[in-house]
C-alpha positions in Angstrom: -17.6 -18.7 -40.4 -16.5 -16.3 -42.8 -13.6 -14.5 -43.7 -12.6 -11.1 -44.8 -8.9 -10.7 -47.1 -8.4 -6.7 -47.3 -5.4 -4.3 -47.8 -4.5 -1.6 -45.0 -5.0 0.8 -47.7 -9.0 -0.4 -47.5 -9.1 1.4 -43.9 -8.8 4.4 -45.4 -12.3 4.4 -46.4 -15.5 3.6 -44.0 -16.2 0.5 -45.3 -13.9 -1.7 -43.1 -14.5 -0.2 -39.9 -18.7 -0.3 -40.7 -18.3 -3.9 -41.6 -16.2 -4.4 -38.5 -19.7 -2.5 -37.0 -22.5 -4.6 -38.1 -20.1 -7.6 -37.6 -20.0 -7.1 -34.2 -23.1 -5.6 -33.3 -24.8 -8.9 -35.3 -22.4 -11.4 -33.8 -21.5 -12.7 -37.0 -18.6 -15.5 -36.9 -16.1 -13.4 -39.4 -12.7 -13.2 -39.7 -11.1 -10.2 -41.0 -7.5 -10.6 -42.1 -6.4 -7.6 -43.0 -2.3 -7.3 -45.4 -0.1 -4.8 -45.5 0.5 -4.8 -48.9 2.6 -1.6 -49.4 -0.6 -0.2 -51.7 -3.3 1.8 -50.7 -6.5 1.9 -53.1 -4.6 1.1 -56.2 -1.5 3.9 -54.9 1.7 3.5 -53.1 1.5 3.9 -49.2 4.4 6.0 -49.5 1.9 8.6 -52.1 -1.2 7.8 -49.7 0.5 8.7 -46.1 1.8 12.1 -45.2 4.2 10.1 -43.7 6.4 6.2 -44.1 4.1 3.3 -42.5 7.4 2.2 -40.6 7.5 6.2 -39.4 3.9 6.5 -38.4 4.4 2.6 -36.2 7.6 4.4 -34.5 5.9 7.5 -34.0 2.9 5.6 -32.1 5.3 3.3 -30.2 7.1 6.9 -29.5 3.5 7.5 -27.7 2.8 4.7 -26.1 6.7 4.7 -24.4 6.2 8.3 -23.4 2.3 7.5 -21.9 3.9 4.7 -19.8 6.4 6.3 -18.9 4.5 9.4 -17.4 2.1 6.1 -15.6 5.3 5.2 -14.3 6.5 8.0 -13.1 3.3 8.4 -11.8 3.1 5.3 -9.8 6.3 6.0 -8.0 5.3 9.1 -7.0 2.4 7.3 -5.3 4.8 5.2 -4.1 7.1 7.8 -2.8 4.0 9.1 -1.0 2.9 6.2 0.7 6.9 5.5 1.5 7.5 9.2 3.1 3.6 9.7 4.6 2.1 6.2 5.3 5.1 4.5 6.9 6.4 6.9 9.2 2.4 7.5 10.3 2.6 3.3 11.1 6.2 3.8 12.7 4.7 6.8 14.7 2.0 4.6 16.2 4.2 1.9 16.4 6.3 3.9 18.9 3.6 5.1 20.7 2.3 1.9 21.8 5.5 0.7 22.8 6.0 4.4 24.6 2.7 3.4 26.2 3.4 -0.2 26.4 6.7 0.8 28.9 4.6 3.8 30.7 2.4 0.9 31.5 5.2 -1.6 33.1 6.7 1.5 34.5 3.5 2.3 36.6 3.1 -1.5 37.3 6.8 -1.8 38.7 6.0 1.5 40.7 3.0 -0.4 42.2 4.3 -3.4 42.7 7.1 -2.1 44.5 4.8 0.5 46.5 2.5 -3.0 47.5 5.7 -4.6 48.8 7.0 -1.2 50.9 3.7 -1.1 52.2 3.9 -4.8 53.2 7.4 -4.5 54.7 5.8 -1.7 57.0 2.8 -3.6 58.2 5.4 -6.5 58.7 7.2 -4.4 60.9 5.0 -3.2 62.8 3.4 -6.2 63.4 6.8 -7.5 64.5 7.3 -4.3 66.7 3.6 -5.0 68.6 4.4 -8.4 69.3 7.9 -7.4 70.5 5.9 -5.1 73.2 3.6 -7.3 74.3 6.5 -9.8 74.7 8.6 -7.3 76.9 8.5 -8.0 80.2 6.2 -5.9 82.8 9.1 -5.1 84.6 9.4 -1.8 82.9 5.7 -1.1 84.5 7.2 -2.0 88.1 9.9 0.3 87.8 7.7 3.1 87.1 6.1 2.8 89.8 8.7 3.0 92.4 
């Protein structure tokens, strides 16, 4: 294993990121440990940056926030979606097969019921034939005088 000591200043140039390259693409066990030393190539970061360090690690945080951020915002708005689209679809069909569900015991009461009328009326009339052939034949004999 090897390793690497270098100054962030040393980024600046094409060195470091070619040796982070070959490195890679050769699978060599290295370890690059890289210092911020404050100095970049011999002059201070402050001369070599347009900007502070400090100012340029806020400035990408300030990115990062405002990237996650809009990913959140995004997200709920998916969420929001599903909440005002998906749900009330589910609920919809949910009420449907209960509307169904009831249409279905109503027409089953309506035929149970019509099965047991229809019963009862068979019943009586049964009950009405037998009463006839039970009446006497007396009515006949009077009919005939």
């Amino acid at each position: 294993i090897s390793i690497a000591y270098f100054g962030e200043g040393t980024a600046s140039h094409g060195d470091i990121p070619s040796a982070l390259n070959i490195a890679a693409v050769h699978g060599s066990p290295m370890i690059f440990f890289c210092r911020n030393n404050g100095y970049a190539i011999s002059t201070n970061a402050k001369d070599q940056f347009a900007t502070d360090t400090k100012e340029l690690v806020l400035m990408r945080h300030r990115k990062r926030l405002e990237f996650a951020t809009r990913a959140l915002e995004l997200e709920q708005a998916a969420f929001n979606d599903k909440k005002t689209v998906e749900l009330p679809k589910r609920e919809r069909e949910h009420e449907k097969k209960l509307r169904d569900a009831e249409s279905d015991l109503r027409s089953a009461e309506f035929a149970a019921a019509k099965h047991k009328l229809a019963t009862q009326l068979e019943l009586a009339r049964k009950r009405w034939e037998l009463a006839e052939l039970e009446r006497p034949e007396a009515d006949d004999e009077t009919k005939g005088d």
